[in-house]
N, C-alpha and C positions, 0 to 999 in steps of 0.2 A: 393482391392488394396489400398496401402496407399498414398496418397496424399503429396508429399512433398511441404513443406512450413518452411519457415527459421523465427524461434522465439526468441525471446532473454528470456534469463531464469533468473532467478532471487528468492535470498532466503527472506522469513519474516518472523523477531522473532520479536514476544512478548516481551523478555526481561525477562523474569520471573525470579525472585530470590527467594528461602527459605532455609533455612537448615534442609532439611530433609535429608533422607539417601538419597544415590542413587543420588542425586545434585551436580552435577560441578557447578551450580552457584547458591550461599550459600549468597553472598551480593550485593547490588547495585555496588561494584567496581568492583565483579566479573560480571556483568551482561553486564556493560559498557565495561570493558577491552576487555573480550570475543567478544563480538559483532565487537568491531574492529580488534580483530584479524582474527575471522570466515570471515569476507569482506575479509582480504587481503588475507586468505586463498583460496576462493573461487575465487578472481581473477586469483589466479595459476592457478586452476585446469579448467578453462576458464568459469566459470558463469557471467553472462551479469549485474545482479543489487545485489544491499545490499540493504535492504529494514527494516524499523523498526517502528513495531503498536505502538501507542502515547495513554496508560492511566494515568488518573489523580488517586491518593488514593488508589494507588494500587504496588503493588509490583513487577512493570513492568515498562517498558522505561518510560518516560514520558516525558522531555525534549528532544526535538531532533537535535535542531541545533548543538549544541557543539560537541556532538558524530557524526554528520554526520561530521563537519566539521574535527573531526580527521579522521576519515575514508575519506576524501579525500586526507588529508596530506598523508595518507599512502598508499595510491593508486596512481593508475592511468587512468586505462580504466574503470572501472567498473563505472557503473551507481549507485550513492546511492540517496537515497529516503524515503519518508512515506508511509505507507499504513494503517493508515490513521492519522492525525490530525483533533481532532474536536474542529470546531471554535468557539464554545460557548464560548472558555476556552481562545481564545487570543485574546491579544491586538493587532488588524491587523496592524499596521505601527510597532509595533516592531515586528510583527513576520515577515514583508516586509523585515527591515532592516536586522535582523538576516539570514532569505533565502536566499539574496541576499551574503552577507559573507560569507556563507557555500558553495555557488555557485559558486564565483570566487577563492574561497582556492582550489578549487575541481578541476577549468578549466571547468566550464558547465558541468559539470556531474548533477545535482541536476534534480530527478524528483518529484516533489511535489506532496500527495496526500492528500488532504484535505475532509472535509463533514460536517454534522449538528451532527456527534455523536452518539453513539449507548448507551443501556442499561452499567451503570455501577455503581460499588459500593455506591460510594457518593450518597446521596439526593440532586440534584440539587446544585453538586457541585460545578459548572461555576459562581454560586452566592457569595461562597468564593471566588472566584478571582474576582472578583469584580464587572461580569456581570450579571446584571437581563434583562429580556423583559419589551420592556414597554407593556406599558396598552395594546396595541392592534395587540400583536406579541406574535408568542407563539416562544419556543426555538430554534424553527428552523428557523422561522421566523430573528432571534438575528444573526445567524450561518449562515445565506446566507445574512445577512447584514454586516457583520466583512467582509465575503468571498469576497463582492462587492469591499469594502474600500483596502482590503488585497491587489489584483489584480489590480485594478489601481495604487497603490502607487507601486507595483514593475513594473507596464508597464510607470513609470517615469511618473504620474500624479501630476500636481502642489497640496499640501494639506495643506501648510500652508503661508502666505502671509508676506516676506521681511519686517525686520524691517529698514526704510527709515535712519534710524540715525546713522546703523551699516553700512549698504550698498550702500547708497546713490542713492537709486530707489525701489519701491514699488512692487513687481512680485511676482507670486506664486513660491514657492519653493518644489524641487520634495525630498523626503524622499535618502539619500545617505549611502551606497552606494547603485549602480546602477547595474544589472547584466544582459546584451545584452541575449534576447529570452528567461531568465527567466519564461515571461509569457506566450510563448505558452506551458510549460513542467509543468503546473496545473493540476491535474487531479482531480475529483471529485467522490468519494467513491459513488455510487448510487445502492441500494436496491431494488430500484424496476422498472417498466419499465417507469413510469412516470417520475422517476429521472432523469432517464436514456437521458431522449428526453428535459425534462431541460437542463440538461447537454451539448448537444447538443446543443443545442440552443444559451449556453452562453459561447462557445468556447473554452470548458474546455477538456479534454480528458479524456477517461471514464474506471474508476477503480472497478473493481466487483468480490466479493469475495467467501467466501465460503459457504454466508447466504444470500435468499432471503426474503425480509419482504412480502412474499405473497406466497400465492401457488394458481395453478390452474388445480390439480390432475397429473399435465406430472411430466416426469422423472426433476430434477434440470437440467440435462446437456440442455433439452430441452428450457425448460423454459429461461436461463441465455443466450443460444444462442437467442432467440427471442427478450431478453433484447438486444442485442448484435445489429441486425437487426436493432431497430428500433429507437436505438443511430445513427447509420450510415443513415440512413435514411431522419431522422432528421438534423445532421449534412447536408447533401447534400439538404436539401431542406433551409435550414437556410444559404445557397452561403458561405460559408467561404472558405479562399482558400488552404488554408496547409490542408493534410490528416491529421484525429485523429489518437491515439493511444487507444491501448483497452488493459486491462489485465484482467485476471481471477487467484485466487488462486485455490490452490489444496494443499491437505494434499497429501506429496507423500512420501513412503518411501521403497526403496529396500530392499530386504530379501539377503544380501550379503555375510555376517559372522555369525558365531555363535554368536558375540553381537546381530546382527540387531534382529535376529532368537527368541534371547532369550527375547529382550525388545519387537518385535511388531508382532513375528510368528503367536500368537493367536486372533491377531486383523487383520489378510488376510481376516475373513468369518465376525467377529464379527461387522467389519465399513463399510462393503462392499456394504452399501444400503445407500440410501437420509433417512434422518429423517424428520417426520413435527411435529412441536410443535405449542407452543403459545408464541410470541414476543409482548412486549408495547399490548395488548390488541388483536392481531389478527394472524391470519394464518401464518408460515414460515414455507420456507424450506431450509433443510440443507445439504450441498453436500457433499456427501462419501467419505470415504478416501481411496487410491489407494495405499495396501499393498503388496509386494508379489514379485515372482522372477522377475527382470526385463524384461525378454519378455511377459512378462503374462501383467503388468504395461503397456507395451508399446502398447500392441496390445489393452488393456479398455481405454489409453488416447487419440488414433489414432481414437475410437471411440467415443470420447466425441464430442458433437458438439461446444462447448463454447469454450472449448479449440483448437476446430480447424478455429474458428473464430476470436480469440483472438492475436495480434501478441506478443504481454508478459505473458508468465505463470509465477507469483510468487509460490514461494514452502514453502510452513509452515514448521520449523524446530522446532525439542523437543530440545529449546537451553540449557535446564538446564546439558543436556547429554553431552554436552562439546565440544570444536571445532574439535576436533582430530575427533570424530566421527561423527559431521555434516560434517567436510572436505569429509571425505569417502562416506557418503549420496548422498554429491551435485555432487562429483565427478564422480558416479557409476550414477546421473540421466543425467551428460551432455556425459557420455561415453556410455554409456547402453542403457537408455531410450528414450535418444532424435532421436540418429538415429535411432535405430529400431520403433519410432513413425513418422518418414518420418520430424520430426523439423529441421533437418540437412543435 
């Protein structure tokens, strides 16, 4: 029997642009344009968040305040957000200042998801932007110290000290502008279980994706719900007093139309398993992608455990395929998938 439980849904693109055949998004102005159109489309068809992956040296989103900030201008209810920004690469008081503006154009909609970064093209290319570790920090170490600075200057922490001659008194001064609960709507990209209980710990809400930097032979859905557990866990032994939020990605895509049919019919059997490789020097594993008619979809995500732990499923979309046919996607997962998965 299925368990009914009420989720908010939510799409993330990549951002991807090339011109190859077969690409609706051929340039960065198609990648950006689209992305805020697919938002306002996906609020019609009643999806919960817009969500957009942040890389550097790559031919994907990368900047994400500006774009989040028109997609609030053209919105209204929908939740927009990161999944993820890695902090090696920002300057934490402007990225404070910028979240914070994105946040109040939007009306509190902004859910931030931040981390230390994953494998990407560059060679340590956080050092072009201007940040190295020091001597006794390795890059994560850099990435939960921006993270630290990041978070108190948007929870209105004094970070720079009044000039007496301008203002006529000496006081720390808070980064402006200001955006009310900002900081409880931080979430923290975490890979693995230990992250996970960091995360916890530092009052962040906990974002977890399609990849885990470990494995321990169980199925992914296992494993990431255990992640899941022992976030909540920790959260509740660490007294804080607001409930966390947890999300999990999933590759999801209906077999609806003769398009859907013709681009991912023969990936129903072919993604339909976890993979384990080898990530930064050690074990991952990677969670399947959920192809196929929608009640078939509905009745493999009713049994995921992560996802039925989870109160936000974000949906990986193929954004290069174009809004018109992510609209029909997202809209056949919140019409189709979600009630016949007990989410509604």
């Amino acid at each position: 029997m299925i368990v009914f439980t009420v989720k908010r849904i939510g799409f993330l693109s990549f951002g991807h642009w090339q011109p190859i055949p077969g690409s609706v998004s051929r340039t960065a102005a198609d990648a950006l344009q689209q992305t805020i159109e697919l938002a306002v489309a996906a609020e019609e068809v009643g999806v919960d968040g817009a969500y957009v992956r942040v890389h550097h040296f790559a031919r994907q989103l990368a900047s994400p305040f500006p774009l989040l900030a028109a997609i609030g201008a053209r919105t209204s209810t929908i939740e927009i957000g990161t999944g993820v920004i890695d902090m090696r690469y920002e300057n934490p008081l402007y990225a404070a200042e910028s979240a914070a503006a994105a946040d109040l154009i939007s009306g509190g909609r902004l859910q931030l998801g931040i981390s230390r970064g994953s494998p990407e093209t560059a060679l340590h290319g956080y050092e072009s932007f201007g940040y190295v570790p020091a001597d006794d920090e390795s890059d994560a170490d850099m990435a939960r110290r921006h993270t630290e600075v990041f978070r108190a200057a948007i929870a209105g922490a004094g970070i720079a000290m009044s000039n007496p001659q301008m203002t006529g008194v000496s006081q720390p001064l808070a980064i402006e502008p200001r955006s009310p609960g900002l900081d409880e709507r931080i979430w923290w990209g975490a890979g693995s279980r230990a992250t996970a209980v960091w995360t916890a710990e530092q009052g962040m809400n906990l974002m977890s994706s399609t990849l885990l930097t470990e494995d321990t032979g169980v199925p992914f859905d296992q494993l990431q719900a255990e992640q899941i557990r022992m976030f909540r866990d920790a959260w509740r032994d660490a007294g804080h007093e607001r409930e966390p939020r947890v999300s999990v990605s999933r590759s999801i895509i209906p077999i609806i139309d003769d398009e859907t049919r013709r681009y991912f019919g023969a990936s129903a059997v072919a993604e339909s398993s976890d993979q384990v490789g080898h990530l930064d020097g050690g074990l991952a594993r990677f969670g399947r992608s959920f192809v196929g008619e929608p009640d078939v979809i509905a009745a493999e995500l009713a049994a995921d455990e992560a996802v039925q732990a989870a109160d936000t499923v974000l949906v990986t979309v193929p954004n290069q395929l174009g809004v018109e046919f992510n609209a029909r996607i997202l809209e056949s997962i919140v019409r189709d998938v979600a009630p016949a998965a007990g989410w509604r």
